[in-house]
Structures are given as C-alpha cells and as structure tokens.
DRENNU-19293 format. One record per residue (C-alpha): residue in one letter; chain; residue number from 1; z negated, x, y. Coordinates in Angstrom, 1 decimal. Layout:
N
- res / chain / n / up / east / north
- A / A / NUM / Z / X / Y
...
//
This chain:
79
- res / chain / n / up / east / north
- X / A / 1 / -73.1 / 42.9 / 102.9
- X / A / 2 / -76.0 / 44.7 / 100.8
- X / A / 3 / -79.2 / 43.3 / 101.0
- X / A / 4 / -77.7 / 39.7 / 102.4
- X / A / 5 / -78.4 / 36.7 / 101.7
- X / A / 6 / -75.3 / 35.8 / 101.0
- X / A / 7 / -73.4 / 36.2 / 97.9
- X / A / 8 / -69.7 / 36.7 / 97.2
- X / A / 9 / -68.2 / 33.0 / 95.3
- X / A / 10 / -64.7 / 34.1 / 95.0
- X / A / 11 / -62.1 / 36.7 / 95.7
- X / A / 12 / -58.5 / 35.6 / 95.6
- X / A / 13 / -55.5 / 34.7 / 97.4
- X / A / 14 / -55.4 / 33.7 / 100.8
- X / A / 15 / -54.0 / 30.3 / 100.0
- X / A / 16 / -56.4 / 29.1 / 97.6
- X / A / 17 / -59.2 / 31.0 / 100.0
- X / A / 18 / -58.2 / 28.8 / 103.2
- X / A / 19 / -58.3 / 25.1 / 100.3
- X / A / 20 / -62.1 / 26.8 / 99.3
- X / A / 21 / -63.6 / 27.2 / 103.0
- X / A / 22 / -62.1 / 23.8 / 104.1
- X / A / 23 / -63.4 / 22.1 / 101.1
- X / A / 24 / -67.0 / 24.2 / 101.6
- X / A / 25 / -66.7 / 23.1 / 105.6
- X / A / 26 / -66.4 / 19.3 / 104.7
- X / A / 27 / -69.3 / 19.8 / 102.2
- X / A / 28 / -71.6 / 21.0 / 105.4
- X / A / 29 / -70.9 / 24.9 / 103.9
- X / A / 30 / -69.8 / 27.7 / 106.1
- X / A / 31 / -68.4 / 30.2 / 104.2
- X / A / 32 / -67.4 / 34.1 / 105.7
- X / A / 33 / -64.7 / 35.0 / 104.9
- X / A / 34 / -64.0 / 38.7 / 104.5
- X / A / 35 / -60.5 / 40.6 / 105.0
- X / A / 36 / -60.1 / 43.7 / 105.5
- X / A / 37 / -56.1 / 43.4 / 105.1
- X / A / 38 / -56.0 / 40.6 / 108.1
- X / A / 39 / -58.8 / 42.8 / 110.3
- X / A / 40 / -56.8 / 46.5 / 110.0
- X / A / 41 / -53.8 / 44.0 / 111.3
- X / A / 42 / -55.3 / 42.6 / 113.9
- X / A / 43 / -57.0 / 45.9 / 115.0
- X / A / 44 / -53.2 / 47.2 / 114.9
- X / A / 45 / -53.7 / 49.4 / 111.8
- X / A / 46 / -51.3 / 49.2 / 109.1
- X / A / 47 / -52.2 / 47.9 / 105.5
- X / A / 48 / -50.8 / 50.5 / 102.8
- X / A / 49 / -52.8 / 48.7 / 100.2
- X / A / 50 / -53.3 / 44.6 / 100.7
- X / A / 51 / -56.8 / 43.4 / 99.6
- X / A / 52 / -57.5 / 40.2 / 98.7
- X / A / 53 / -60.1 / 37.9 / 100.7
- X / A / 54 / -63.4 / 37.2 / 99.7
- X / A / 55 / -65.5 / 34.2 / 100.2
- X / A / 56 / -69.2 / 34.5 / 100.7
- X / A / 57 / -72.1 / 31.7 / 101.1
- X / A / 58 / -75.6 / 31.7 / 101.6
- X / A / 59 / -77.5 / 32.1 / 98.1
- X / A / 60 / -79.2 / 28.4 / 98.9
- X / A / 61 / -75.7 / 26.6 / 98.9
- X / A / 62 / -74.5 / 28.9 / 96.1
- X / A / 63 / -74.3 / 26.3 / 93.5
- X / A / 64 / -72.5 / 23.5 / 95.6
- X / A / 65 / -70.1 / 26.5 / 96.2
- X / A / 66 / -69.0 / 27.5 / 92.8
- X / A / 67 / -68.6 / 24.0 / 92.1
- X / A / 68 / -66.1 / 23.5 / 94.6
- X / A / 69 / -64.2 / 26.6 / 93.7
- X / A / 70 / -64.6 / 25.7 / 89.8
- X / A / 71 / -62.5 / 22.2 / 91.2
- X / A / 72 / -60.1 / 24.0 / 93.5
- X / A / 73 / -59.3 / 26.6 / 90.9
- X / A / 74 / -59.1 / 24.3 / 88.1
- X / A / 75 / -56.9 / 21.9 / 90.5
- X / A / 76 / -54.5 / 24.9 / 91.3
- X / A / 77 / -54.1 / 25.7 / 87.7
- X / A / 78 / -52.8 / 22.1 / 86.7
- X / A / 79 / -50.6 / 21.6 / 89.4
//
C-alpha cells in the first residue's frame, strides 16, 4: 500500500481488529483490513509465522479513526 491514500490506524489482534472496523463501519468508515495470516489460509498455504492484522483508512477519515481505536483500546484495557 505505498503511495495510498490510505494510512495504517492499528495493527493488533484479530479480536480487537473485528470491535475497530465494526465501530469504523457504524461511524460511515470502511476500513481494509489486511492479513496476510487469514489470506495464505485461505489460498491453502500454511502460516509458519502468524501476523497480526492491520487496519487501514482513508487519510480524510484518519482522525475519526484513531479516535475510535484510542476508545476501543482504552475500553479493552479496563475491562
């Protein structure tokens, strides 16, 4: 994703990446969602080392997006 216009918000768990997008998706955002563990599965490779996912947005929603992750984070850290 060089040169995109969309910039990487958070890299974590897969957990606490599914709570991000579906708070970014009720917010209007729609975050990609990039693993590479999950897509050597699916294309039938197997994973010797397991990544974790990362969340991009566009640049223009950037700030809405760290917010929500700030609150998701923050939220998974207290409970």
């Amino acid at each position: 994703m060089t040169d995109s216009e969309y910039i990487k918000i958070y890299t974590g768990g897969t957990i606490i990446v599914q709570i991000i997008k579906q708070r970014l998706e009720a917010e209007g955002i729609n975050p990609i969602i990039k693993d590479e563990t999950e897509s050597g599965r699916l294309a039938g490779f197997g994973a010797t080392l397991i990544g974790q996912p990362e969340v991009f947005v566009h640049e223009s929603e950037t700030a809405v997006a760290v917010r929500i992750v700030e609150t998701v984070r923050s939220e998974m850290e207290a409970g």
